[in-house]
C-alpha positions in Angstrom: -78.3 0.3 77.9 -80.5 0.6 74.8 -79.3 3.9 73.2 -81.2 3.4 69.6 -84.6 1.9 69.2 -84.0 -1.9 67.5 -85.7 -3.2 64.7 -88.6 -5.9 65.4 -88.5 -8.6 65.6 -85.4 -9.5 67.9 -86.3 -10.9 71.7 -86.5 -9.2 74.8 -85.3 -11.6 78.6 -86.8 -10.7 81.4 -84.9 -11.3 84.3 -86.7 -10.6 87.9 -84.8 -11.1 91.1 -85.2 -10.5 95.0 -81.8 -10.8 96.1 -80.9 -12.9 99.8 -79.6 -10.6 102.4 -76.1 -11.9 101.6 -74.9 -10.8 98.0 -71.2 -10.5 98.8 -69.7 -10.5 95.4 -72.9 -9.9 93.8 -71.9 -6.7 91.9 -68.9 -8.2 90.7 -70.3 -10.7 89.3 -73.0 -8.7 87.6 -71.0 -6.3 86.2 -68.7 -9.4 84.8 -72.0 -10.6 83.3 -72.8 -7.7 81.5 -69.3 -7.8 80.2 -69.2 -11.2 79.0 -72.8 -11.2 77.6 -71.9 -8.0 75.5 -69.6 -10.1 73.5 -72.1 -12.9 72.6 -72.9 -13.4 69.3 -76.7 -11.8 68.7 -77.1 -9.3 72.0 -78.5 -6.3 70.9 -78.6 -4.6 74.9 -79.2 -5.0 78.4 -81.8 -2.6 80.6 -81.9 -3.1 84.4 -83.3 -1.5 87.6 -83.6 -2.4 91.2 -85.0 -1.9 94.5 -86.8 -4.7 96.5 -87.3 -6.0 93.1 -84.4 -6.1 90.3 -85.3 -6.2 86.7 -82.8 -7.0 84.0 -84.2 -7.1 80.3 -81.5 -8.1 77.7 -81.8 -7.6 73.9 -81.0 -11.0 71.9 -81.4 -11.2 67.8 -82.4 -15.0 68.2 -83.7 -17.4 70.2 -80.5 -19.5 69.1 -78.2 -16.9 70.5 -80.4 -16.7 74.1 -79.7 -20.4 74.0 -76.1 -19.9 73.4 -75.8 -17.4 75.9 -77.7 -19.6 78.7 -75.2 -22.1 77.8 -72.0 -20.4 78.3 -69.7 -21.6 81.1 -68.9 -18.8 82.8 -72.8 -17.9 82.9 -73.9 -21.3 83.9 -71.2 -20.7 87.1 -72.4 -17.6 87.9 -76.2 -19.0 87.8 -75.5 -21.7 90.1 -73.8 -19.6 92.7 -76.8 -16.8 92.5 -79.4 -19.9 93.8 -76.7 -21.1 95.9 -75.8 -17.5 97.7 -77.6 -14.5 96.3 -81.1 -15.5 95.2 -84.3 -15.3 97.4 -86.1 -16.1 94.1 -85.9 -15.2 90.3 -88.2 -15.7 87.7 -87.0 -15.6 83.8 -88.9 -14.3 80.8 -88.3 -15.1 76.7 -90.6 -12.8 74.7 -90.5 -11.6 71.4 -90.9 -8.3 70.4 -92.6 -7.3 67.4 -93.4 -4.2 67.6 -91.5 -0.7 69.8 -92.1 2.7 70.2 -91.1 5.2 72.2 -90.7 8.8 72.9 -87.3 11.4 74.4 -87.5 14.8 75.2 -84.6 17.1 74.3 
């Protein structure tokens, strides 16, 4: 989760999934992800939501360290087995932010 706004310009991934009806060790998995990506070099944060549709945005400094991260082992693994088992379909997003905003209520 993104606690403190981040200072343009770093790069925002969109990650979009519907997930197949059987996602037996899905979570795991996920959560292990989230782990792992946490101690790449250049990730700044991870978002995500889901119902029909999940949405998972992570935070990256560089395009270099997205690259890096695509490329790790245990994340290339994980990929192939989510279009093997637990992907209907996904659709992946590399945009850079350059400007953010926002507003909390106390």
């Amino acid at each position: 989760m993104i606690e403190d706004q981040l200072t343009p310009p770093y790069y925002a991934v969109i990650f979009s999934t519907i997930l197949a009806d059987d996602i037996s060790g899905y979570i795991e998995a996920a959560n292990r992800m989230e782990v792992l990506a946490k101690q790449q070099k250049g990730y700044l944060g991870i978002e995500s939501a889901r119902n029909e549709i999940g949405i998972t945005v992570s935070y990256w400094q560089t395009l270099e360290d997205i690259s890096a991260w695509k490329n790790n082992i245990e994340h290339v693994e994980a990929r192939n087995f989510g279009r093997e088992k637990w992907y209907k379909k996904y659709q992946l997003r590399i945009c850079k932010v350059e400007r953010e905003y926002g507003f909390e209520k106390n």
